[in-house]
PAZAPA-4460 file (N, C-alpha, C; in steps of 0.05 Angstrom, whole numbers, plus 32768, in hexadecimal, padded with zeros to 4 digits):
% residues 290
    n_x    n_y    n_z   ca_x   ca_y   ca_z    c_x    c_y    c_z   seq   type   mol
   8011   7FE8   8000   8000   8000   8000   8012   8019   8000     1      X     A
   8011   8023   7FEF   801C   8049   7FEF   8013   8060   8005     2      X     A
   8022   806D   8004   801E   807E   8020   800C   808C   800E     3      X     A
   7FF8   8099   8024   7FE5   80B6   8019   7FDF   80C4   8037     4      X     A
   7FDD   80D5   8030   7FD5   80F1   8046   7FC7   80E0   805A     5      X     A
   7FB3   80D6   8056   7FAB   80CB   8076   7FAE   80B3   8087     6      X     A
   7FCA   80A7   807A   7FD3   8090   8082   7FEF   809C   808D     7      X     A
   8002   80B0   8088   8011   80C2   8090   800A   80D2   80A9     8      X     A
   7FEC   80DE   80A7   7FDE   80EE   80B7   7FD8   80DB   80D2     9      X     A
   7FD2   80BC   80CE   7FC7   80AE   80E2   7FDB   80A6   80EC    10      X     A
   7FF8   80A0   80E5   8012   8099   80EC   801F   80A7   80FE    11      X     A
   801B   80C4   80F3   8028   80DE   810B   8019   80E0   8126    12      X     A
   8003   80D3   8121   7FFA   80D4   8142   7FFA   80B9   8153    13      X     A
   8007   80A9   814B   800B   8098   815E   8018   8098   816F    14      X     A
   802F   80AD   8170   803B   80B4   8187   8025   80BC   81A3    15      X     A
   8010   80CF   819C   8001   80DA   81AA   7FF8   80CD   81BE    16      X     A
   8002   80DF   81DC   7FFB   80CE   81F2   7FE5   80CB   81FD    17      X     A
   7FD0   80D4   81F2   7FAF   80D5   81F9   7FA6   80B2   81EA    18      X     A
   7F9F   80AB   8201   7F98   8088   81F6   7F83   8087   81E1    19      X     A
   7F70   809B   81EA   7F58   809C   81DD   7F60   80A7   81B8    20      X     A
   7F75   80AF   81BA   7F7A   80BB   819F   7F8A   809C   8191    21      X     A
   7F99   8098   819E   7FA5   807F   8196   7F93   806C   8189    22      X     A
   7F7B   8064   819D   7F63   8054   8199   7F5D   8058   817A    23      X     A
   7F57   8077   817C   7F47   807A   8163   7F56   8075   814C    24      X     A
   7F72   807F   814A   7F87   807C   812F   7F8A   805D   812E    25      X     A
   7F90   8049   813D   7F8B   802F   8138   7F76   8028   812C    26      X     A
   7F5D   8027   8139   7F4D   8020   812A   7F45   802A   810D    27      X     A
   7F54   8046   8105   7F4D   8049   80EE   7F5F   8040   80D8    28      X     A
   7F7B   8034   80DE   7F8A   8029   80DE   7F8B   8007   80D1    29      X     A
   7F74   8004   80EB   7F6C   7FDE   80E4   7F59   7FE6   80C3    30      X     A
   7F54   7FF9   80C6   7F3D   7FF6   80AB   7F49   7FF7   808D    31      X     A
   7F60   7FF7   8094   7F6F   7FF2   8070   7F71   7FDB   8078    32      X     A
   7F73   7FCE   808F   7F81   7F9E   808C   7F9B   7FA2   807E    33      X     A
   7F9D   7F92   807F   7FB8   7F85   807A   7FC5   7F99   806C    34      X     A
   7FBB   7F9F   8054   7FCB   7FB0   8044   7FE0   7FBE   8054    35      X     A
   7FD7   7FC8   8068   7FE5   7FDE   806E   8002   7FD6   807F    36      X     A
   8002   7FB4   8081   8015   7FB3   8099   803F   7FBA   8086    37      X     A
   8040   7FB7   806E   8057   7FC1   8068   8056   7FE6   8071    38      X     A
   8046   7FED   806B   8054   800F   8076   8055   8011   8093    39      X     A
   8042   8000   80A4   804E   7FF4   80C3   8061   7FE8   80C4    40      X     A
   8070   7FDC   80BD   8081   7FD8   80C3   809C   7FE5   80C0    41      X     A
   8098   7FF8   80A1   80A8   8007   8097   80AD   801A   80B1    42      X     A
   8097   8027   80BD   8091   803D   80CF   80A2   802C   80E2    43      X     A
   809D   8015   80EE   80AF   8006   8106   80CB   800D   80FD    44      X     A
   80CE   8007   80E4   80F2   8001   80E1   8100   8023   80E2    45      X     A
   80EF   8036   80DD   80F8   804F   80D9   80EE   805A   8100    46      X     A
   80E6   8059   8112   80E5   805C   8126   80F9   805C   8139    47      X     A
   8101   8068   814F   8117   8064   815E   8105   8066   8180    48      X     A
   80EF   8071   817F   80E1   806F   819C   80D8   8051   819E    49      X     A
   80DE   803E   81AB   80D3   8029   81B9   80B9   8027   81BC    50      X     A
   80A9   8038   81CC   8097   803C   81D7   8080   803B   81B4    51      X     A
   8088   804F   81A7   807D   804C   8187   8083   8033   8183    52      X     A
   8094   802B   8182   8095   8007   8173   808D   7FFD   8177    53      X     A
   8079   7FF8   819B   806C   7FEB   81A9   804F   7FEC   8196    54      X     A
   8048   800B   8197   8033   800D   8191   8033   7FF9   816E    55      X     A
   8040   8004   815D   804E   7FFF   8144   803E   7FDE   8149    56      X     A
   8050   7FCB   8153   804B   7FB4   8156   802F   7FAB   8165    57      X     A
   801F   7FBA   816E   800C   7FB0   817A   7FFA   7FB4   8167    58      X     A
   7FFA   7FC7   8157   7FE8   7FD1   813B   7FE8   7FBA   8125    59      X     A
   8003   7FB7   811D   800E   7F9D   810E   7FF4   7F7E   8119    60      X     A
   7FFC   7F7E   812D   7FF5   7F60   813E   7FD3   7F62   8139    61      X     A
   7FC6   7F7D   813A   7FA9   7F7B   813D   7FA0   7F78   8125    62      X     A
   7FAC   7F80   8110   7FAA   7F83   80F0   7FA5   7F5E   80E8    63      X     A
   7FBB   7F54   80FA   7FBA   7F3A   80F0   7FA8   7F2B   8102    64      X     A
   7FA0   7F3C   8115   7F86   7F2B   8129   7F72   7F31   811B    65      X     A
   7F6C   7F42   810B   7F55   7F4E   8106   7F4F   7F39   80E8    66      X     A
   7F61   7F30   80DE   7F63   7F24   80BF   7F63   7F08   80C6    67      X     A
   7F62   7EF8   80E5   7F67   7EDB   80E8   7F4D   7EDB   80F4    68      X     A
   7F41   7EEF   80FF   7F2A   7EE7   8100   7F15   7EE6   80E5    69      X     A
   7F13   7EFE   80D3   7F0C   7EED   80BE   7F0F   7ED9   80AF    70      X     A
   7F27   7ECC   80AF   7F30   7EB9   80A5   7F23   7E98   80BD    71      X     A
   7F22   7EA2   80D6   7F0C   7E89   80DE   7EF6   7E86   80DA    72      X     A
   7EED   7EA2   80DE   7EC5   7E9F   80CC   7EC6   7E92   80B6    73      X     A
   7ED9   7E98   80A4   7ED0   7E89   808C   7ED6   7E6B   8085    74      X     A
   7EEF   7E6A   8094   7EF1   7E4A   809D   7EE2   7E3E   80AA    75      X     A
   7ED3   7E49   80C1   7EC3   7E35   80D6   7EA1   7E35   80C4    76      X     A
   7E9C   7E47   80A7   7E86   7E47   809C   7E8B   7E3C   8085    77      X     A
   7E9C   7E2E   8079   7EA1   7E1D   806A   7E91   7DF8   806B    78      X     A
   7E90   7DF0   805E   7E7F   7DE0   805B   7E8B   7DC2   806B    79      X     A
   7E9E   7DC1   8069   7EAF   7DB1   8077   7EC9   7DC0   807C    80      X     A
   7ECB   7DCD   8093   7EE7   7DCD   809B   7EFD   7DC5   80A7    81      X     A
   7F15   7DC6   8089   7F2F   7DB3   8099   7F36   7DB8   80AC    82      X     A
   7F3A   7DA1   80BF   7F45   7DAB   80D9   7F64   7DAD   80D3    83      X     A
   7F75   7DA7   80BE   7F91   7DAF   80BD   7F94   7DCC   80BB    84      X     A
   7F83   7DDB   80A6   7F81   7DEA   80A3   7F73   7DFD   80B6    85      X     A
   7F5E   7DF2   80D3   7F5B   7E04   80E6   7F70   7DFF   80FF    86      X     A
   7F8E   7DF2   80FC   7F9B   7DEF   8108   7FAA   7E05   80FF    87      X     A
   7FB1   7E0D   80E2   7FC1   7E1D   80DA   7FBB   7E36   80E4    88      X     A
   7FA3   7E39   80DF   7FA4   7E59   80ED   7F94   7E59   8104    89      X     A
   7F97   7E4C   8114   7F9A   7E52   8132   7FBD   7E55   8135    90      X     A
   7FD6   7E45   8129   7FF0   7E4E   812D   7FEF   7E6A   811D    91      X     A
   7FD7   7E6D   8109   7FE5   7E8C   80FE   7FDF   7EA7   8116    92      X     A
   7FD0   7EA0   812C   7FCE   7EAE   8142   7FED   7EBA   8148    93      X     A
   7FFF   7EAB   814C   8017   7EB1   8157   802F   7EB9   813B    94      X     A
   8022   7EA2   8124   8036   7EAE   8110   8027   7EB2   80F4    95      X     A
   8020   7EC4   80FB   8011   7ECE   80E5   8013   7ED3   80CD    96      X     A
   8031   7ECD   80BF   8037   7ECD   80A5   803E   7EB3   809B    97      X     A
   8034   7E98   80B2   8036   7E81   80A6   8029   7E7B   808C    98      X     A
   8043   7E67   8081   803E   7E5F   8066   8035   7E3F   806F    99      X     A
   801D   7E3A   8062   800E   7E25   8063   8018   7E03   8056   100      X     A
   8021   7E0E   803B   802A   7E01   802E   803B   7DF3   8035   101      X     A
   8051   7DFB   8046   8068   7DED   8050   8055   7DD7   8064   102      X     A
   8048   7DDB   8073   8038   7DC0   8084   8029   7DA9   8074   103      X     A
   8018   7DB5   8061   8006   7DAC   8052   8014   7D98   8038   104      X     A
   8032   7D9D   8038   8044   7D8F   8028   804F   7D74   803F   105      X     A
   8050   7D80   8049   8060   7D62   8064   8045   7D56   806D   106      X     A
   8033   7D5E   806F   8019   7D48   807A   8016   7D38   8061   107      X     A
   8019   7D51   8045   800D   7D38   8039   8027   7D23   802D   108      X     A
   803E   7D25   802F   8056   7D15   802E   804B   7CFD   803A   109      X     A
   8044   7CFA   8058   803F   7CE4   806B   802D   7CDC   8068   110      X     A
   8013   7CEA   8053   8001   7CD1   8055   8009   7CCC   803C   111      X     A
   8016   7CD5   8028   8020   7CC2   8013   8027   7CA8   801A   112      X     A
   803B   7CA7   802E   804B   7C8E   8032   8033   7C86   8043   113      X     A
   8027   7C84   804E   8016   7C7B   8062   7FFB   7C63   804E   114      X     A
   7FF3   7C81   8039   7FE3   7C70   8022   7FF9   7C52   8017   115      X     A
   800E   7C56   8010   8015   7C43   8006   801A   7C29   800D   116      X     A
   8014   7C2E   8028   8016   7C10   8044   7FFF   7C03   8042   117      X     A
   7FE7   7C11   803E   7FC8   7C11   8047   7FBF   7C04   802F   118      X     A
   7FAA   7BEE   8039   7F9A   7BE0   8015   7F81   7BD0   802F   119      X     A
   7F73   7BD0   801A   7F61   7BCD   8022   7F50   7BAF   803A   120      X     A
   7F6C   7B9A   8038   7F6E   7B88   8045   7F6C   7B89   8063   121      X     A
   7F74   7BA2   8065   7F7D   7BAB   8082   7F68   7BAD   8099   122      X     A
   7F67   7B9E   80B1   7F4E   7BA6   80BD   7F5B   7BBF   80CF   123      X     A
   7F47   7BD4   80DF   7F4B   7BE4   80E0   7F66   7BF7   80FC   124      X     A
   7F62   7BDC   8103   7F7D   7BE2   8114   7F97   7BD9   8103   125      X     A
   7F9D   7BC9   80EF   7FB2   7BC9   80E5   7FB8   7BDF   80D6   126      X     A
   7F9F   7BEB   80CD   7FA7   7C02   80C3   7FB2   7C1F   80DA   127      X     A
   7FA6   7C1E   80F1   7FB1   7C30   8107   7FCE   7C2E   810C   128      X     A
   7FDA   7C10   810A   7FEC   7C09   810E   8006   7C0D   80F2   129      X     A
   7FF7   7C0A   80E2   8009   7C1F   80C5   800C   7C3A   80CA   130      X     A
   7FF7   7C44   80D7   7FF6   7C62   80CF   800C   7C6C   80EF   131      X     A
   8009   7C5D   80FA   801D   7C5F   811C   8039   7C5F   8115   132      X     A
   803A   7C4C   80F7   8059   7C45   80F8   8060   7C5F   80EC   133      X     A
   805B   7C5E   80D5   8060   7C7D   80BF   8062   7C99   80D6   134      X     A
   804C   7C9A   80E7   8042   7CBC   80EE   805D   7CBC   8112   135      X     A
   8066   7CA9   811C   8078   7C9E   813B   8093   7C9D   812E   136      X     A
   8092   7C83   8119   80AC   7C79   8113   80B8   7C88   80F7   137      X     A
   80B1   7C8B   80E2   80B4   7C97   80CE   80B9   7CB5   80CF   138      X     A
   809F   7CC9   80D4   809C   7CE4   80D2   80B1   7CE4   80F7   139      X     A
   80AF   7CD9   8109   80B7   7CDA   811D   80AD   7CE9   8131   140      X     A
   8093   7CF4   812C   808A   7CFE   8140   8088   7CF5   815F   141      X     A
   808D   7D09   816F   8085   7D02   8190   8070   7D15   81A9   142      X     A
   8068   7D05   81AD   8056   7D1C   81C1   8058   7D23   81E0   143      X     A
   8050   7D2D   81ED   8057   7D39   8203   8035   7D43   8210   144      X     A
   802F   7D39   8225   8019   7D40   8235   800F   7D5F   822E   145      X     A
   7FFB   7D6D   8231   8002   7D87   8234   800D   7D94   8249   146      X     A
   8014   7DAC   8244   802D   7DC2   8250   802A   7DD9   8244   147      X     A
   801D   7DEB   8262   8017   7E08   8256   8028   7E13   8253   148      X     A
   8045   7E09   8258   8062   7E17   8253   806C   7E16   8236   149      X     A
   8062   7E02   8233   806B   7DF7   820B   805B   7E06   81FB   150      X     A
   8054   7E1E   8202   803F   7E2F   81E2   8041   7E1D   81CC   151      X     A
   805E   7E19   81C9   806B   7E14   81AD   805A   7DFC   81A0   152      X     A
   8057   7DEA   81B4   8047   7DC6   81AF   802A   7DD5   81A7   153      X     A
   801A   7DE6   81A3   8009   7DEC   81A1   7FFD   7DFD   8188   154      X     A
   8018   7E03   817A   801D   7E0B   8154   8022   7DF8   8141   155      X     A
   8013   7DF0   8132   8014   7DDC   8122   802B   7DE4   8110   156      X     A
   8032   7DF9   810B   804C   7DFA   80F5   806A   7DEF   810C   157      X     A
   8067   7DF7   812B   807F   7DFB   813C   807C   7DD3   8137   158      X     A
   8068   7DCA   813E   8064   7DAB   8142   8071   7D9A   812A   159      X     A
   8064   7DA4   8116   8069   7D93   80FB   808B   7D9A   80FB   160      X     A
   809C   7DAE   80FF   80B9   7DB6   80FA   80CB   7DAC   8113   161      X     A
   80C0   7DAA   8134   80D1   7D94   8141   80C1   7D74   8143   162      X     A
   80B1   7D71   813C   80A0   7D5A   8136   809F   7D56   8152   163      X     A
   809B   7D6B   8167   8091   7D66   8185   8077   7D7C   8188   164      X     A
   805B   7D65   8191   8049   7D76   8198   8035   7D63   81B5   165      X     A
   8021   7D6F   81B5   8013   7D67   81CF   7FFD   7D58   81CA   166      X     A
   7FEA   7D4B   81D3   7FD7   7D3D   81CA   7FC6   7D4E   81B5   167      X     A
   7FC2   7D61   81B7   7FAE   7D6C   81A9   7FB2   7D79   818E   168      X     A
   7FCF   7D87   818B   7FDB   7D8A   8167   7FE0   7D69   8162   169      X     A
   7FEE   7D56   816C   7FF1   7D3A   8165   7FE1   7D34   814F   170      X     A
   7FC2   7D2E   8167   7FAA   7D30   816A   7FA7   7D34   8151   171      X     A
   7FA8   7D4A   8145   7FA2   7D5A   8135   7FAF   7D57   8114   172      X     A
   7FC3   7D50   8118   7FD6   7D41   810A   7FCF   7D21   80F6   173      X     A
   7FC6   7D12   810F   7FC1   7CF9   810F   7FA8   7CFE   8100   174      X     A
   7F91   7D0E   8108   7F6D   7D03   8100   7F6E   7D15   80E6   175      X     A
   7F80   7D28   80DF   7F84   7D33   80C5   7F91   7D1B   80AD   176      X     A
   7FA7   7D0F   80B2   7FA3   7CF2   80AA   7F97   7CE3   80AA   177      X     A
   7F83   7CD8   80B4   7F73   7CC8   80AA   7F56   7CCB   809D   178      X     A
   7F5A   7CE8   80AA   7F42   7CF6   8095   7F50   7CF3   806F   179      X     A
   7F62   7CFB   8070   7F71   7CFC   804C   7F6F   7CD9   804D   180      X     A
   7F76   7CC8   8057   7F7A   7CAA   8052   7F5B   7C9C   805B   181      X     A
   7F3C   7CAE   8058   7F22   7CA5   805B   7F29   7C8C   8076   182      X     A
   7F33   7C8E   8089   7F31   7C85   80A7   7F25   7C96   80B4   183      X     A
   7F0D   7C83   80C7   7EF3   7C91   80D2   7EF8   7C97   80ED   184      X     A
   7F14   7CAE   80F2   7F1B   7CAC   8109   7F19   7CCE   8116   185      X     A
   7F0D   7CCB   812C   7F06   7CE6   8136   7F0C   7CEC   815B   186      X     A
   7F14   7D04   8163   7F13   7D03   817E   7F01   7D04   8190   187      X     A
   7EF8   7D01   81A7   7EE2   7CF9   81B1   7EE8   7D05   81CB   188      X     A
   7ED5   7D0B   81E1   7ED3   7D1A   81ED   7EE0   7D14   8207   189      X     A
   7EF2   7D03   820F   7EF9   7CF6   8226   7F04   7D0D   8239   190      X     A
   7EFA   7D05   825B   7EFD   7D1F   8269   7F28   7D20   826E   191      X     A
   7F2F   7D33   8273   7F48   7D36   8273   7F60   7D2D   8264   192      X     A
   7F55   7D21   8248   7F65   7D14   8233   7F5F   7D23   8220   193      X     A
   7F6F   7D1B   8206   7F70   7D28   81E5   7F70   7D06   81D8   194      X     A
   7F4D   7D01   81D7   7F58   7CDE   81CA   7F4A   7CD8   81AE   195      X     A
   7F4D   7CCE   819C   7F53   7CC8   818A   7F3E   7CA7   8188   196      X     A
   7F28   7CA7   817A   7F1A   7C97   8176   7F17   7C82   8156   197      X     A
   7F1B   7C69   8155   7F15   7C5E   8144   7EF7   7C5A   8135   198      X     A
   7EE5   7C68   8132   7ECA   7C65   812B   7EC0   7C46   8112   199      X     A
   7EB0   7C40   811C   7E9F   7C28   8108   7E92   7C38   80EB   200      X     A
   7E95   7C4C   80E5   7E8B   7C5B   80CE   7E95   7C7A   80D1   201      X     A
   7E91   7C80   80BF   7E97   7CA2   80B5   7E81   7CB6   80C5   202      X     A
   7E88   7CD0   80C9   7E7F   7CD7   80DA   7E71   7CEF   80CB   203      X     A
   7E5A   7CF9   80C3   7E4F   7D14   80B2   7E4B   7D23   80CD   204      X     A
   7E4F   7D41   80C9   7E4E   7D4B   80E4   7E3D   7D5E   80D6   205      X     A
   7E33   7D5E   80C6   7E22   7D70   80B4   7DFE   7D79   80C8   206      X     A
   7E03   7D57   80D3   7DE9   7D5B   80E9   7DF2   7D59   8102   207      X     A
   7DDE   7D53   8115   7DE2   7D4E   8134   7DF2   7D39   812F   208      X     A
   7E03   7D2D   814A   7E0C   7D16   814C   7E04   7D12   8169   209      X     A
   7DFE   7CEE   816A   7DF7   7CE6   8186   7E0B   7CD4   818A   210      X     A
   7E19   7CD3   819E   7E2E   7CBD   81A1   7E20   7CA3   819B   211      X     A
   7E0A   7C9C   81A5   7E03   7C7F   819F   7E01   7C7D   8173   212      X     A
   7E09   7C87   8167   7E04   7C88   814D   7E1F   7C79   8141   213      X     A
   7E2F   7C77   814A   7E47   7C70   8146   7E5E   7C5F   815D   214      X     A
   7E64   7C4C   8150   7E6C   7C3E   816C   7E8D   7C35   8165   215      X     A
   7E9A   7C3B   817E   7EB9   7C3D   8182   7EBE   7C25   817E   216      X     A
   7EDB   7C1C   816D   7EE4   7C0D   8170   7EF8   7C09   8184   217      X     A
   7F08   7C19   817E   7F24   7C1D   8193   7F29   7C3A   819B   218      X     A
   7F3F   7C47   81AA   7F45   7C68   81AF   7F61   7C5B   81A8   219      X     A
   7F69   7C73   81A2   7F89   7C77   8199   7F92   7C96   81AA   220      X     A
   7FAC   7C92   81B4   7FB8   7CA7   81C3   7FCD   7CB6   81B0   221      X     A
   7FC6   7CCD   81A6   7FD8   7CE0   8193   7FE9   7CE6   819B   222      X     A
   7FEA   7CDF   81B6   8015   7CE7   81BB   8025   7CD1   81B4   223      X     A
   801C   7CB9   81B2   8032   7CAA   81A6   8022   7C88   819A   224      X     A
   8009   7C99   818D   7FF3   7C84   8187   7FEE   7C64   8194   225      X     A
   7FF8   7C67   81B4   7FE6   7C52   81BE   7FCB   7C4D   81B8   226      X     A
   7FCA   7C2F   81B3   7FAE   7C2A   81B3   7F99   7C20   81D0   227      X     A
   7F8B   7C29   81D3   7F78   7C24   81E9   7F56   7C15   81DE   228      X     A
   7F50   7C06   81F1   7F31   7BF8   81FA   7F24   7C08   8201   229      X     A
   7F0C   7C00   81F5   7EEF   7C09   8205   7EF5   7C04   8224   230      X     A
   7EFB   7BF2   8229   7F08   7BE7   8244   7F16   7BFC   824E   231      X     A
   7F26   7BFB   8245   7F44   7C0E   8249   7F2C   7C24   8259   232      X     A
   7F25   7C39   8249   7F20   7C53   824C   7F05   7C4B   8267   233      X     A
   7EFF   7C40   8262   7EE4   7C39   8276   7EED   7C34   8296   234      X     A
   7F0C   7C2A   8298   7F1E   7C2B   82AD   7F24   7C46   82AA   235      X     A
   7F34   7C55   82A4   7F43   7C70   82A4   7F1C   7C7D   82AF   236      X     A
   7F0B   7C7F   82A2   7EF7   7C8E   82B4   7EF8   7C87   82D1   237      X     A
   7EF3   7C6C   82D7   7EED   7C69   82ED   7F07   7C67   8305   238      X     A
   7F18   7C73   82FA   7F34   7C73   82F7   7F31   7C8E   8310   239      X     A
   7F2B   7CA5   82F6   7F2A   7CC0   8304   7F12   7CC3   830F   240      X     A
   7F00   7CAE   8315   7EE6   7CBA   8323   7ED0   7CCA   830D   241      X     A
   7ED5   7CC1   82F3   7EB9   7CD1   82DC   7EAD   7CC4   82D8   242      X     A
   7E8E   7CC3   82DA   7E7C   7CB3   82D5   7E78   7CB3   82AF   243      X     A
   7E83   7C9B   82A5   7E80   7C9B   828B   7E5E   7C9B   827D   244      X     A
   7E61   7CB5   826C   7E4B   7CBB   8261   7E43   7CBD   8245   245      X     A
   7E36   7CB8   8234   7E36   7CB1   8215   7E4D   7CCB   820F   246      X     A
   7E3D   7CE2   8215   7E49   7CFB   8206   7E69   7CF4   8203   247      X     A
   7E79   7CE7   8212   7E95   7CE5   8214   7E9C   7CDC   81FC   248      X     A
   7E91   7CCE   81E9   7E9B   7CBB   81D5   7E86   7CC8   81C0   249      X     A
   7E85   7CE0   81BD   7E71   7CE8   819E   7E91   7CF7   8197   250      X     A
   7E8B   7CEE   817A   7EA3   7CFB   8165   7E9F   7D1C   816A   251      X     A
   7EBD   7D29   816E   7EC8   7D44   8169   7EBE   7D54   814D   252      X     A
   7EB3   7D65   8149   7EB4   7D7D   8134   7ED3   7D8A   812E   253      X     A
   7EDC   7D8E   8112   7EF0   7D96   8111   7EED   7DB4   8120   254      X     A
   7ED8   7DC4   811C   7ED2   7DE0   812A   7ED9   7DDF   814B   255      X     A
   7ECD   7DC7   8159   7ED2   7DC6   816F   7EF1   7DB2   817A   256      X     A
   7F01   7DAC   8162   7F1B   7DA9   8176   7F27   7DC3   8172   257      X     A
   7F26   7DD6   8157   7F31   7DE8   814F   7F2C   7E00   816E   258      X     A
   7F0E   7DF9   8175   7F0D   7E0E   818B   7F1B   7E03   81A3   259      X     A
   7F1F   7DEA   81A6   7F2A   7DE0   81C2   7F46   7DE4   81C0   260      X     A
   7F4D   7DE6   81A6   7F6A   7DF1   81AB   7F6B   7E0E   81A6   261      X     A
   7F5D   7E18   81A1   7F6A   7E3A   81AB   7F5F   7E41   81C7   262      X     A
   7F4D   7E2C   81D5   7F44   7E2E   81F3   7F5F   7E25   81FD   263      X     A
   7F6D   7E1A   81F8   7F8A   7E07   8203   7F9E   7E1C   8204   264      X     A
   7FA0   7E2D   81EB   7FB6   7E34   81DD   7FB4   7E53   81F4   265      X     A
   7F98   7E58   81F6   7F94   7E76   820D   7FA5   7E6B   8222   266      X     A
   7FA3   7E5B   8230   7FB1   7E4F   8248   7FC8   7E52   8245   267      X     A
   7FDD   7E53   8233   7FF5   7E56   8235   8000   7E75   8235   268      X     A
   7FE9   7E8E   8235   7FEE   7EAA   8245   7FE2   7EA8   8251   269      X     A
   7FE7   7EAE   8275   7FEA   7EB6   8287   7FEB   7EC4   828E   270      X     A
   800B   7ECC   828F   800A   7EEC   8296   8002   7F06   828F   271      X     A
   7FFC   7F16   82A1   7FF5   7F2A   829A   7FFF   7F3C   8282   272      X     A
   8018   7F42   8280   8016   7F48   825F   800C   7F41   824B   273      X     A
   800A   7F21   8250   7FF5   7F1A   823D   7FD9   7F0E   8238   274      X     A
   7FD0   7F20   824B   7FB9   7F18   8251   7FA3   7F1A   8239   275      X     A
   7FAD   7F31   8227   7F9D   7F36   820B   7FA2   7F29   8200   276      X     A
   7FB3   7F10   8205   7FB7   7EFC   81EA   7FA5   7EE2   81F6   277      X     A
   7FA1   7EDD   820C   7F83   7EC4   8210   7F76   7ED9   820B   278      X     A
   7F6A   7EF0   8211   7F51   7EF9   820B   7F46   7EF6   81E6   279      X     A
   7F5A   7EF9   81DD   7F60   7EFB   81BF   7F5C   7EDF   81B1   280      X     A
   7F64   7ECB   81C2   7F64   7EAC   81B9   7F43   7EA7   81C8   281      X     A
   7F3E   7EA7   81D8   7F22   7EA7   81E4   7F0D   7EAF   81D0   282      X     A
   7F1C   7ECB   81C5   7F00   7ED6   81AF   7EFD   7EBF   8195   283      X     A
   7F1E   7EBB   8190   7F1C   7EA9   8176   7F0B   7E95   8172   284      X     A
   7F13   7E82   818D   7EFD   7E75   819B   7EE5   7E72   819B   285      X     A
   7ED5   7E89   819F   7EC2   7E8E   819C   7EB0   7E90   817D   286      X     A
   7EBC   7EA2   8171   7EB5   7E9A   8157   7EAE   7E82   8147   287      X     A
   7EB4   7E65   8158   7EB7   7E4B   8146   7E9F   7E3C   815A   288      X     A
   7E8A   7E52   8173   7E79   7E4B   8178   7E66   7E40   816A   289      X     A
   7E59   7E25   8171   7E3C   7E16   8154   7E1F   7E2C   815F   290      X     A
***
């Protein structure tokens, strides 16, 4: 975008220490989008007050808050939305000039090789057990419990590049493959886990779903694709004292892991400096309400 008189005009007052004036030049500011963030930054690089750069950069950051939230409306009003692709920009929260392509090239590398193991002979745990070898032993991924200290396990570009994440990018990882390789595998509601369900059929989420509509074969654990029993999990409830209830075992919406991880991803600000950044992930959040 080229400079003109009132993009020059709105620039010279950002110094101005009246908040209320500040308020207003930002927001008039956000109303060019994006366009405008090269002469922000130009303005950053030519600055020598700190205090301006602050502002400089907080202008920048809202430009791209203001453009990722459109970019979820239209993803979460899409007709089917990818959850790789609502993983991607929940990480464009933090890196906002992520290039997609580079992820969307390595997922689909691994289910190449993954397709080429897989035939139709396979009953459906041997196929879990192909896709365990390729996505653990091959791609080498590893997971790690969650940890509000690890932001990083919680960016699908930071995950896919040290191939270390937490149950829920894994998670995320894993049911995006078998969605591309037509495996009817989805997460399910288990209390204090991120687990990973083998379903008896394909799941349309187009309507209601009742857990009794679809019945589990096995759970799989995305940090390092253990496989678990109906058994299994029915101990681990009564394990922690939860009274197991259908709702626990109805298949995940890609909308609703996309929101459970930017509900996750808020948790990793805390502190008070950054307290506008859960409020900010909270709203995102919100938006991907049914």
């Amino acid at each position: 975008m080229n400079e003109n008189r009132e993009i020059n005009a709105l620039f010279h007052l950002l110094d101005d220490p009246d908040l209320e004036v500040f308020d207003t030049v930002a927001s008039k500011i956000l109303l060019y989008g994006k366009d405008i963030i090269p002469n922000l930054e130009n303005l950053w690089e030519n600055t020598i007050d700190e205090a301006i750069q602050e502002r400089i950069e907080l202008l920048i950051h809202r430009v791209h808050y203001q453009d990722l939230q459109a970019a979820l409306r239209v993803w979460a009003h899409s007709d089917v939305p990818d959850l790789m692709q609502g993983a991607i920009l929940a990480a464009r929260y933090q890196f906002p000039d992520l290039i997609d392509s580079q992820i969307i090239t390595e997922i689909d590398r691994i289910k190449r090789n993954i397709w080429l193991e897989l035939n139709n002979y396979l009953t459906p745990l041997e196929q879990i057990n192909v896709l365990n070898s390729m996505v653990y032993n091959y791609f080498g991924l590893k997971g790690e419990e969650v940890s509000y200290q690890r932001k990083n396990q919680f960016f699908i570009n930071q995950v896919i590049e040290s191939k270390k994440g937490n149950p829920i990018t894994n998670g995320i990882i894993y049911q995006s493959l078998c969605a591309m390789l037509d495996l009817p595998v989805y997460a399910v509601n288990i209390p204090r886990q991120f687990i990973l369900a083998y379903f008896d059929s394909y799941v349309d989420f187009s309507g209601p779903i009742e857990p009794g509509d679809h019945r589990i074969l096995f759970f799989i654990d995305p940090i390092q694709g253990q496989i678990y029993t109906q058994q299994d999990v029915d101990t681990y409830l009564k394990r922690v004292q939860v009274p197991s209830v259908p709702s626990y075992f109805k298949p995940q919406s890609n909308k609703r892991l996309i929101q459970f991880l930017l509900e996750e991803l808020a948790k990793c600000f805390q502190d008070d400096k950054d307290a506008y950044k859960q409020d900010e992930l909270m709203n995102l959040s919100s938006i991907l309400e049914d």
